[in-house]
C-alpha positions in Angstrom: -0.4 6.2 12.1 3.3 5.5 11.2 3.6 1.4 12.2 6.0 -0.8 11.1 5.3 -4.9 11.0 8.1 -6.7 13.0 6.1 -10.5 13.5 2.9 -12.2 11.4 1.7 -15.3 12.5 -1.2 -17.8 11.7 -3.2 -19.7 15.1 -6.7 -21.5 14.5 -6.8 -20.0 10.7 -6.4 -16.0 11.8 -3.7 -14.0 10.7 -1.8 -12.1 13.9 0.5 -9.3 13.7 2.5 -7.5 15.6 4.0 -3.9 14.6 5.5 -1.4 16.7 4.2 2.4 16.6 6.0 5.5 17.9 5.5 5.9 21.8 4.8 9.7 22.2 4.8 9.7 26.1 8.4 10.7 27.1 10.4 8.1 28.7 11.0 10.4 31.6 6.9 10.6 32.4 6.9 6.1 32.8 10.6 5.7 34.4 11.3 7.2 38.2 15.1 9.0 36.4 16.9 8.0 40.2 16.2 4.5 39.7 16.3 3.9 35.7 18.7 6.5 34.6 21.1 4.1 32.8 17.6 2.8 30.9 16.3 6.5 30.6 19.9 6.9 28.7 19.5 4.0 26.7 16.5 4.7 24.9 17.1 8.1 24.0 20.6 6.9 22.6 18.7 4.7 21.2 20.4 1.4 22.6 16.8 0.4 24.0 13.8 0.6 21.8 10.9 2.7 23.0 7.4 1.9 21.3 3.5 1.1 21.2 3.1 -2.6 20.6 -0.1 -3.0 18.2 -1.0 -6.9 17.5 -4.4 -7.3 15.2 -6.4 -10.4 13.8 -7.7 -11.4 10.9 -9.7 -13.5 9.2 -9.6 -13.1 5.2 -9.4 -9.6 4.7 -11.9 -8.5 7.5 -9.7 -7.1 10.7 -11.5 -8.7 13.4 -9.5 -6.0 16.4 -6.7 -5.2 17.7 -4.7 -4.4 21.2 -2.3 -1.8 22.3 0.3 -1.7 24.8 2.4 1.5 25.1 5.6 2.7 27.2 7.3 -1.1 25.8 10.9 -1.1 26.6 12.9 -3.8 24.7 16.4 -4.2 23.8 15.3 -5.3 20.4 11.2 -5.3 19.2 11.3 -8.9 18.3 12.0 -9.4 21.9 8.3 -8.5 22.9 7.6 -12.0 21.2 8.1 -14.5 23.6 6.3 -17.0 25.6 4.4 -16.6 28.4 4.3 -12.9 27.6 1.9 -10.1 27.0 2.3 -10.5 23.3 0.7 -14.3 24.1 -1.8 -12.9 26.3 -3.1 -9.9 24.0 -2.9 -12.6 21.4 -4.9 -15.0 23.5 -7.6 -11.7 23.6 -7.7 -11.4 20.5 -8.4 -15.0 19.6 -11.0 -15.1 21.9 -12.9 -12.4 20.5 -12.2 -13.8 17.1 -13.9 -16.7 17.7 -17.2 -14.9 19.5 -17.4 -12.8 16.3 -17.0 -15.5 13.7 -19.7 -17.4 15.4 -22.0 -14.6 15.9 -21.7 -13.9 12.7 -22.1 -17.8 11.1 -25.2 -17.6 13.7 -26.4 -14.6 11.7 -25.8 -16.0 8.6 -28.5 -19.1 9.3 -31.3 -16.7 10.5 
């Protein structure tokens, strides 16, 4: 899959980042045309960016998962970076899961 990396990060020692894929589902199919035309024309003039967000974790080298959100709408990609956002709440997903599997897997290691 064609993804580019726009943010990487460090929380509670795992690597997060952020990359934007292409967004195959035409704009037309996710906006009503009457009501977002002007937005419609903006992305495909390309004034708007249309993409997939992906943000993974990791730990290491080991990719402990990763979250998708598609139809994004930005004015610029970095823009899907803020707080309070769903970049912070996938992030706050992935964290949690993070941390499950890092201790299931320290658990394991004991038995």
């Amino acid at each position: 899959m064609d993804q580019t990396l726009i943010h990487t990060e460090t929380r509670d020692g795992f690597v997060i980042k952020f990359y934007t894929c292409p967004e195959f589902t035409p704009i037309t199919e996710v906006l009503d045309i009457r009501e977002f035309a002007d937005e419609i024309d903006a992305v495909e003039n390309g004034t708007l960016e249309y993409f997939c967000a992906k943000v993974t974790i990791s730990f290491g080298a080991i990719e402990l998962g990763s979250e998708y959100l598609g139809c994004c709408v930005y004015e610029n990609a970095k823009d899907f970076i803020n707080p309070d956002s769903v970049y912070d709440d996938m992030v706050h997903e992935l964290l949690t899961h993070a941390h499950e599997t890092v201790k299931t897997m320290y658990e394991h290691c004991k038995e």
